[in-house]
C-alpha positions as CSV (number, residue, x, y, z in Angstrom):
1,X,-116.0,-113.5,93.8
2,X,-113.4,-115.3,92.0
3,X,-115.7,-116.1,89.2
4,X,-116.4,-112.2,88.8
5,X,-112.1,-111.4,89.0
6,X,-111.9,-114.2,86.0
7,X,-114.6,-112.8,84.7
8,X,-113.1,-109.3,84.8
9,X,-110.0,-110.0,83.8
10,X,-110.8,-112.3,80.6
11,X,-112.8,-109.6,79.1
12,X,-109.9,-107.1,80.0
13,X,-107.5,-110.1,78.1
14,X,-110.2,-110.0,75.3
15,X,-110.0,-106.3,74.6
16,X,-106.2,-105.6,75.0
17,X,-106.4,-108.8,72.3
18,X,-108.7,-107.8,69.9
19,X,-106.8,-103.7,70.0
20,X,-103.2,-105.6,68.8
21,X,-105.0,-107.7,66.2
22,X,-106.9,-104.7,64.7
23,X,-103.7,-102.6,64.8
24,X,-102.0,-105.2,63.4
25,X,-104.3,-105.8,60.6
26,X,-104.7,-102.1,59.4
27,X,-100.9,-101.8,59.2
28,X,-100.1,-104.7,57.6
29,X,-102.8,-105.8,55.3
30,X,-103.6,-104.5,51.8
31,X,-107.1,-104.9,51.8
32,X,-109.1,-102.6,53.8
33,X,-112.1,-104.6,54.3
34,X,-110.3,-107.4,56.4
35,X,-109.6,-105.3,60.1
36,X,-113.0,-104.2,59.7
37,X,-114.5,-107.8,59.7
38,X,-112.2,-108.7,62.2
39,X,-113.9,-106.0,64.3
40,X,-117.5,-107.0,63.5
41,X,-116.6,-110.5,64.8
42,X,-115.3,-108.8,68.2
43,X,-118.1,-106.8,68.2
44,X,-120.7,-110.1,67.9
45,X,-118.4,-111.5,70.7
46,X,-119.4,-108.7,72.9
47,X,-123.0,-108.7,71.9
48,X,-123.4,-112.1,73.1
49,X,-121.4,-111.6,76.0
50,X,-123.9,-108.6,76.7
51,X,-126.7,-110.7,76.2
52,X,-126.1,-113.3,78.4
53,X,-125.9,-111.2,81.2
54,X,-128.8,-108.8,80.1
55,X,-131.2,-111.8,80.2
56,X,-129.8,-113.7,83.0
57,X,-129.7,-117.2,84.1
58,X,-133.6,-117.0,85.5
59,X,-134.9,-116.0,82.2
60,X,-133.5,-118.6,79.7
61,X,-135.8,-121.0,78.3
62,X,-133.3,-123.1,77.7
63,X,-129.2,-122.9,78.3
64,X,-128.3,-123.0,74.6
65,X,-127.7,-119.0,74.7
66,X,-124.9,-119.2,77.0
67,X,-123.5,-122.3,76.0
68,X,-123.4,-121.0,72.3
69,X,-121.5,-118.1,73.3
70,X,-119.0,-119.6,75.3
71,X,-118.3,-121.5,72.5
72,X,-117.8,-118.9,70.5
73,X,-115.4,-116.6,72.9
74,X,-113.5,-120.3,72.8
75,X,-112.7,-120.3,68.8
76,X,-112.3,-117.0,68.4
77,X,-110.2,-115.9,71.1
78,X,-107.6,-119.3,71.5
79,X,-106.4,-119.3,68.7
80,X,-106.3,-115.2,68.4
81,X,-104.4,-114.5,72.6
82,X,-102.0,-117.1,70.6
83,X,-101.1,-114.8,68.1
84,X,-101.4,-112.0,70.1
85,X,-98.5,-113.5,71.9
86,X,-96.4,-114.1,68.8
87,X,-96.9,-110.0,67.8
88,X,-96.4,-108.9,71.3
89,X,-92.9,-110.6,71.6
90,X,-92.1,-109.8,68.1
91,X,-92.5,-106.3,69.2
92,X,-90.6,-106.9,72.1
93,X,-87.9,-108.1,69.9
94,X,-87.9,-105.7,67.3
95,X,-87.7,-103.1,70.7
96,X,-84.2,-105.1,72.0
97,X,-83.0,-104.9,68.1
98,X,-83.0,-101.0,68.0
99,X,-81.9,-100.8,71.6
100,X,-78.9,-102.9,70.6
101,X,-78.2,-101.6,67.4
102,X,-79.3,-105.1,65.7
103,X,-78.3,-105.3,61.8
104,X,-82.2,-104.6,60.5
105,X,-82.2,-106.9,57.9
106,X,-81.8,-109.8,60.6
107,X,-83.8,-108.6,62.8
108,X,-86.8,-108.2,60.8
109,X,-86.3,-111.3,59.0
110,X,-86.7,-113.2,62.4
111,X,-89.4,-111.3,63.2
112,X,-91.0,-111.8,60.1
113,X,-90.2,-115.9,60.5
114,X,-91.6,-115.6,64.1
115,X,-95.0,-114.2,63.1
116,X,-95.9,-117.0,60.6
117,X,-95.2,-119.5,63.2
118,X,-97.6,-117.8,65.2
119,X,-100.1,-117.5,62.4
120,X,-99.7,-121.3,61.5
121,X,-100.1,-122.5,65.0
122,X,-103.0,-120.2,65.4
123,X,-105.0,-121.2,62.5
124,X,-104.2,-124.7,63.4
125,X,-105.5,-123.9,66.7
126,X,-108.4,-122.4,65.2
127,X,-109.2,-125.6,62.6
128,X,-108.9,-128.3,65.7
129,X,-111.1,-126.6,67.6
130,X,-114.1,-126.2,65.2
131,X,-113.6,-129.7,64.3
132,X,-113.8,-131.0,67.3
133,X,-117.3,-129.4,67.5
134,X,-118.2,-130.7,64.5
135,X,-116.4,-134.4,64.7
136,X,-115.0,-134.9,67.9
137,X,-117.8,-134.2,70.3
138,X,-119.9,-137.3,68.3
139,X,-117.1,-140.0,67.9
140,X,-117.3,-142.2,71.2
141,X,-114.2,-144.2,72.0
142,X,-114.5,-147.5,74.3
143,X,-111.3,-147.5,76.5
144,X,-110.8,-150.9,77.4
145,X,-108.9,-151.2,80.7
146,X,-107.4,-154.2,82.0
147,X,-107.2,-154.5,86.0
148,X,-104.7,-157.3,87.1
149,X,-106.2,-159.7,90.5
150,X,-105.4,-162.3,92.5
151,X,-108.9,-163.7,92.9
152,X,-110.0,-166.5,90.7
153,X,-113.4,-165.5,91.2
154,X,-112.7,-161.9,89.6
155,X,-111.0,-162.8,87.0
156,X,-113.2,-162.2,83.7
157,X,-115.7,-159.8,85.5
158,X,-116.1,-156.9,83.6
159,X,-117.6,-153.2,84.1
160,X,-118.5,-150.3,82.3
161,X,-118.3,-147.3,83.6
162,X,-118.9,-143.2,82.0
163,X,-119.7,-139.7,83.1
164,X,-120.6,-136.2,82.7
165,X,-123.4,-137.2,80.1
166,X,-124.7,-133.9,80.5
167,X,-128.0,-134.3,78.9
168,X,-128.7,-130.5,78.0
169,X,-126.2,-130.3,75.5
170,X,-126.1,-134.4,74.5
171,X,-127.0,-135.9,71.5
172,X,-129.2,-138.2,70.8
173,X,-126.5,-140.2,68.4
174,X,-124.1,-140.1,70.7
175,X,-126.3,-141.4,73.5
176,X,-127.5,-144.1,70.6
177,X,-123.6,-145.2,70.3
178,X,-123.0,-145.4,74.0
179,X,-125.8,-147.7,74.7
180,X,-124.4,-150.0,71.7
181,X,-120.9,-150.3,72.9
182,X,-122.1,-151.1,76.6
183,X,-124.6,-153.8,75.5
184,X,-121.7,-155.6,72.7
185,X,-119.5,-155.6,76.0
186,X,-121.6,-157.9,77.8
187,X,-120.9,-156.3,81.1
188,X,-121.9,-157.5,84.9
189,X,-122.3,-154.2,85.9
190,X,-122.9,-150.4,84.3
191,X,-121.3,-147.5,86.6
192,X,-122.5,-143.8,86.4
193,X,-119.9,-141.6,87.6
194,X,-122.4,-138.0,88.1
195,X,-123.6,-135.1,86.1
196,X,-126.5,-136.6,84.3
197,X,-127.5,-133.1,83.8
198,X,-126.5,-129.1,83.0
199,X,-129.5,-127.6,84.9
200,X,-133.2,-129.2,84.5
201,X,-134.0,-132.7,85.2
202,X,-136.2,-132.5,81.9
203,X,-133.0,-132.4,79.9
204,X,-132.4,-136.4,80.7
205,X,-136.6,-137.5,79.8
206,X,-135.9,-138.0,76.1
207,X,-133.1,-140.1,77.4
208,X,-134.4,-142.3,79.5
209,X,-136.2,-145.0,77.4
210,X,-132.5,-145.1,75.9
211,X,-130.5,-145.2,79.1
212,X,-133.4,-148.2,80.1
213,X,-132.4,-150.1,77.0
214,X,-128.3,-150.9,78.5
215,X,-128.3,-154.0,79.8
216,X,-125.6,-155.4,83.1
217,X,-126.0,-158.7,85.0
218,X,-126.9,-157.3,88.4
219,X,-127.9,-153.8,87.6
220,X,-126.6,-150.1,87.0
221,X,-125.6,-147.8,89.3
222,X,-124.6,-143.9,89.7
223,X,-123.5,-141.3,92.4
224,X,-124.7,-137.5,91.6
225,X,-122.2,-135.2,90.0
226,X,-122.1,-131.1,91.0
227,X,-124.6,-130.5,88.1
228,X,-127.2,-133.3,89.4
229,X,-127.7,-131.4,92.6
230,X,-129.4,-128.3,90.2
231,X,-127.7,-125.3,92.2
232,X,-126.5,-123.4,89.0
233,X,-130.3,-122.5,88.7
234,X,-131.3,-119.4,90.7
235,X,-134.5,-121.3,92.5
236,X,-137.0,-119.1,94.2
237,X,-136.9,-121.5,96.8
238,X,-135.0,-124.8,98.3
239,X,-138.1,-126.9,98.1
240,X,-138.2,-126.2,94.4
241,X,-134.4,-127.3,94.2
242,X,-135.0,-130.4,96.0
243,X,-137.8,-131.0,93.4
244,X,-135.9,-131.0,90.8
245,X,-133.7,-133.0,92.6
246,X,-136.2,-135.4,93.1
247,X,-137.8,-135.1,89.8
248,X,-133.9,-136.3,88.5
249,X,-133.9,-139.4,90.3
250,X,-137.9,-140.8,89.6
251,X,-136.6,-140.5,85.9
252,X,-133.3,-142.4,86.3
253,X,-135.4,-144.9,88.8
254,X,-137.2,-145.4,85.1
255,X,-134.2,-146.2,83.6
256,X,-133.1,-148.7,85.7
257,X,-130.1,-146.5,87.6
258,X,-129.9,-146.7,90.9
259,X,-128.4,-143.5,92.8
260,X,-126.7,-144.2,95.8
261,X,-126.7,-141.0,98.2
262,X,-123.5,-142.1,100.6
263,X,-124.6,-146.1,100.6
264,X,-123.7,-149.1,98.7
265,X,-124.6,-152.3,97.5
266,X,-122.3,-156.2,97.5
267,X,-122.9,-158.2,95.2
268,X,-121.9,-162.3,94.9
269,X,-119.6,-162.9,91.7
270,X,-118.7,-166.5,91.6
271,X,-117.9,-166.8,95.4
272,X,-116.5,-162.7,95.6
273,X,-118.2,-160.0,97.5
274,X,-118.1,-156.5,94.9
275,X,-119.0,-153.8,97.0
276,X,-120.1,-150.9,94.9
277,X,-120.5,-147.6,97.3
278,X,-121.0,-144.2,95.9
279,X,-120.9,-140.9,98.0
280,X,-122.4,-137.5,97.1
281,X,-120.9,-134.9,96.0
282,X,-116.9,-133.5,97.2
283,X,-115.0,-131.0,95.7
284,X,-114.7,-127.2,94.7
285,X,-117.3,-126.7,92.4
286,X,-120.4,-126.4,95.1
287,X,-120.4,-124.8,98.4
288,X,-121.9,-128.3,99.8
289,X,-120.1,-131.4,100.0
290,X,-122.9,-133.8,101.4
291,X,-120.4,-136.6,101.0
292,X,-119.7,-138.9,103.5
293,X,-117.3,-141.4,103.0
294,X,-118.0,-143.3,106.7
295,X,-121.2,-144.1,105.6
296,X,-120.8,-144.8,102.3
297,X,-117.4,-147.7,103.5
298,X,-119.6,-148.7,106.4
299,X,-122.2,-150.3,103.7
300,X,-119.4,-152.1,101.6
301,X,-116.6,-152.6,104.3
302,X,-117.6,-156.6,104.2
303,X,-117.1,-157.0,101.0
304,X,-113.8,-158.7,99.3
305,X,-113.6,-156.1,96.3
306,X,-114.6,-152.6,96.8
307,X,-115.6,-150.1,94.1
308,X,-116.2,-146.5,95.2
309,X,-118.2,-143.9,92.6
310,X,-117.2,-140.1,93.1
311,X,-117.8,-137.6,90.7
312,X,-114.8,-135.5,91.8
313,X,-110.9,-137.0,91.0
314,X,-110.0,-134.4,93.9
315,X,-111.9,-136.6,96.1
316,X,-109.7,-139.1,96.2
317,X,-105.9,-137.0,95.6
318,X,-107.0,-134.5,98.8
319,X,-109.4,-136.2,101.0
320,X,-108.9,-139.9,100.3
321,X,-105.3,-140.8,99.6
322,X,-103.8,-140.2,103.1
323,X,-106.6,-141.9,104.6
324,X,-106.3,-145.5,102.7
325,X,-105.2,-147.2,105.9
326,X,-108.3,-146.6,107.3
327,X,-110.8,-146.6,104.1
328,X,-108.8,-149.5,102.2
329,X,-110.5,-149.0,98.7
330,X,-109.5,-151.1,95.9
331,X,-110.9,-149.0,92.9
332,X,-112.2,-145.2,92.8
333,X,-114.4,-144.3,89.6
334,X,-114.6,-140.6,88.9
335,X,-115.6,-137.8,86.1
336,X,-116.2,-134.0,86.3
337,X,-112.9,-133.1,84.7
338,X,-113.9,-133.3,81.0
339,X,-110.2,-133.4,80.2
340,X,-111.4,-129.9,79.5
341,X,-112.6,-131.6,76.1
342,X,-109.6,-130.4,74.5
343,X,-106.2,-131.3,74.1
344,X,-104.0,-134.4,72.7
345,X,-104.3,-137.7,73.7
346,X,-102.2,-140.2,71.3
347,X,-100.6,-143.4,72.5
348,X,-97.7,-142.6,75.0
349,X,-98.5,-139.0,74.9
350,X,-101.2,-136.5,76.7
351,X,-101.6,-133.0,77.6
352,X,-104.6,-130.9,78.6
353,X,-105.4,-127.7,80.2
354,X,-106.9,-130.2,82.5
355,X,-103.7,-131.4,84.2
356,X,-102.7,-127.5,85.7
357,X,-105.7,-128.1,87.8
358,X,-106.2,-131.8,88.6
359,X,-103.5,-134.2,89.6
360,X,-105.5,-137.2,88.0
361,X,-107.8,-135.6,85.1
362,X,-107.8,-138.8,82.7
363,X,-107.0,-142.5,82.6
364,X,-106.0,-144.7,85.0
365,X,-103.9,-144.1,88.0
366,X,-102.0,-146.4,91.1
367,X,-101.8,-144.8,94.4
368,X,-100.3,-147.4,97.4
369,X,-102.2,-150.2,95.7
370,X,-105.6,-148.5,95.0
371,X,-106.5,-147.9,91.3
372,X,-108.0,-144.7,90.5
373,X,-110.0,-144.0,87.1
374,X,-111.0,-140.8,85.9
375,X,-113.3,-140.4,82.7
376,X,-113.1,-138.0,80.6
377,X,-116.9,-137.9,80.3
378,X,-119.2,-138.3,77.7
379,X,-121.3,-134.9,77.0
380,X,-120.3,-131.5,76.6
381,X,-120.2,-128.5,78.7
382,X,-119.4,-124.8,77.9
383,X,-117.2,-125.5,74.2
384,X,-119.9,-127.6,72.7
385,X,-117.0,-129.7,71.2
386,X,-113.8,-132.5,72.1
387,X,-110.9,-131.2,70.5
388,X,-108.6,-134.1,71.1
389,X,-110.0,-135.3,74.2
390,X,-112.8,-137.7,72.9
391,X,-116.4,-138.8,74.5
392,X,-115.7,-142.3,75.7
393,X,-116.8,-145.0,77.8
394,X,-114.4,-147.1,79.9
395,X,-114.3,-150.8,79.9
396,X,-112.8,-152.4,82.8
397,X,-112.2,-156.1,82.8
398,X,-110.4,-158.1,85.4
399,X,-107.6,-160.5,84.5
C-alpha cells in the first residue's frame, strides 16, 4: 500500500512538474520547437512508465525494461522537480513583490538571478547523474579500513568484505576489477554481505567461475541479502521460490562461498578464535525476517573475536544496539543501503539521500565499543549508475 501512495503521488509530482516546465518554456523561449521536445521526452517517460505495468513483472524476460526506465524517470525528473522549485518560488516572489508594491526593476532582477541558479544547479544535476551511469557505476574503489586491537595475535589479519553485487544489472569488468583488488590484498578471509542477486539465480552463473577465482586463507563466506531470498518475483508457487533459492546457493557452493543461514564458523588465527556468524535476513524490505540472532551467537559465542554478517545496517541501530550486553559483538558487516548510489563522498565530507532513511548508510561506525561497517555495495539497482557514491570493496586490517 505504501508502495502504491508513493507510487501515486510521484507520478502526480511528475505531471504538476512537467505542466510548470512546458509553461515555462512556451513563455519564455524564442524557439518554438524546444517546449515541444520537452513534451515528447515526458511523453516517452510515460510510455515507459505504461509499459512496465502493461507487461508486468511475470512477463519480463529479463528485468532490464524496468530497470531502464527507472533510470530514466531518475535523470529526467531530478534535476527538472529541482527547477521546478526555483520557478515555483520565483513565482511566489514575484506574487509578494506586487503584493508589496516592490520596485519592479528589483524584483525581477532577483528573480531573473534566482532562475539561473536553479538552471545551473539543475543541469549540473542533470550532467553528474548521467555520468555516473556512464563512469561511476564501473570505477571500484578499495576502502582500506584500519581496526585498532589489543590482541597480538590479530594484529595484521586482514578481511575483505562487499555487497549488493547484484548480478542482473553487474558487469562483467567490474566483477573482473573486484576479484583483482581482493586477490592483490592477500586477505585471510573474503566476507559477502547479501544480495547476490535482483531476481533469478541465473543472473550470478556467468559469474561464478569469476567469483571461484578470489582467493582467502580459510575461505569465503556470505549471509543472504532481501534480494537472495527471490520474493520480488510473482512465483506460481513456494516450492518454485525455494528452488530458486536453492538453485542460488548450489551456484555459490561452486564458487567457493559459503552461506551461513543463522550459524557460524571460528576459525584459529595465530592462537585467536574469529568467529564469523551470519544471520538471515532483518529489516523492512521483506515481510519475513527469518533471522535469528540466538542461533546465529550461540555458534560463535566461544570465540575471542566475533564478526557478525547482516545484510540490513537497521539490524544492528534497532534490534541489536540495546541488546550488546547480552550479544557482545565486536564487529557487524552490512550492505543493502547503496548509499542510494548517488551523492558526495569527499574526504571529511558526505551526504546522501541515504542518511534520511538509515542512521548508518556508509562507512564505519562505533557504538559502546562495537564497530559497525556498512558498504555501499558493489552493483546497481534501479538508477543503473553511482553518482558520487562509488562501487567499492572494503579492506579491513587489524593493527
Amino acid at each position: 500500500m505504501h508502495r502504491l501512495l508513493f507510487m501515486i503521488f510521484s507520478l502526480l509530482l511528475f505531471i504538476v512538474s512537467d505542466f510548470i516546465i512546458f509553461y515555462k518554456l512556451k513563455s519564455a523561449s524564442s524557439r518554438k520547437f524546444i517546449p515541444y521536445a520537452f513534451l515528447f521526452l515526458s511523453l516517452l517517460a510515460y510510455l515507459l512508465i505504461a509499459l512496465v505495468f502493461l507487461i508486468g513483472r511475470k512477463n519480463f524476460t529479463h528485468i532490464w525494461l524496468p530497470y531502464y526506465t527507472l533510470t530514466y524517470l531518475i535523470i529526467k525528473y531530478v534535476p527538472q522537480l529541482l527547477i521546478t522549485a526555483f520557478i515555483i518560488v520565483d513565482w511566489l516572489l514575484g506574487i509578494v513583490g506586487l503584493l508589496a508594491g516592490s520596485s519592479g526593476s528589483f524584483s525581477f532582477g532577483r528573480r531573473g538571478f534566482l532562475l539561473q541558479v536553479g538552471t545551473f544547479l539543475s543541469a549540473i544535476t542533470g550532467f553528474y547523474l548521467i555520468y555516473g551511469i556512464i563512469r561511476g557505476r564501473k570505477a571500484l574503489r578499495a576502502n582500506v579500513i584500519k581496526i585498532h586491537t589489543e590482541r597480538e595475535g590479530l594484529k595484521g589479519f586482514k578481511i575483505a568484505f562487499f555487497s549488493d553485487l547484484h548480478g542482473g544489472t553487474l558487469s562483467r569488468t567490474l566483477m573482473e576489477d573486484l576479484v583483482s583488488e581482493i586477490n592483490n590484498a592477500n586477505v585471510d578471509v573474503v566476507l559477502f554481505g547479501g544480495d547476490w542477486i535482483n531476481h533469478f539465480a541465473d543472473e550470478l552463473e556467468p559469474f561464478i567461475p569469476l567469483l571461484a577465482k578470489i582467493n582467502a586463507r580459510y575461505g569465503k563466506f556470505s549471509c543472504w541479502g532481501n534480494h537472495d531470498y527471490s520474493m520480488y518475483y510473482p512465483w506460481d508457487s513456494e516450492e518454485d521460490r525455494l528452488r530458486e533459492m536453492g538453485r542460488l546457493k548450489s551456484l555459490l557452493r561452486d564458487s567457493g562461498f559459503i552461506v551461513l543461514e543463522n550459524e557460524g564458523v571460528v576459525i584459529n588465527h595465530n592462537g585467536v578464535r574469529v568467529g564469523i556468524g551470519g544471520v538471515e535476513y532483518w529489516g523492512k524490505a521483506l515481510r519475513i525476517k527469518p533471522a535469528r540472532l540466538d542461533k546465529t551467537f550461540e555458534a560463535i559465542s566461544h570465540a575471542d573475536y566475533k564478526i557478525l554478517l547482516t545484510h540490513d545496517p537497521d539490524h544492528f541501530t534497532e534490534n541489536m544496539v540495546h541488546r550488546l550486553d547480552k550479544y557482545p559483538i565486536d564487529l557487524v558487516l552490512s550492505g543493502h543501503t547503496h548509499g542510494f548510489q548517488m551523492g558526495i563522498m569527499i574526504d571529511g565530507f558526505r551526504f546522501s539521500p541515504a542518511q534520511f532513511m538509515y542512521r548508518h548508510w556508509a562507512g564505519l561506525y562505533n557504538v559502546k565499543g562495537t564497530y559497525h561497517y556498512v558498504s555501499t555495495g558493489v552493483g546497481s539497482i534501479g538508477y543503473l549508475g553511482r553518482a558520487g557514491v562509488l562501487p567499492e570493496v572494503a579492506i579491513i586490517e587489524f593493527v
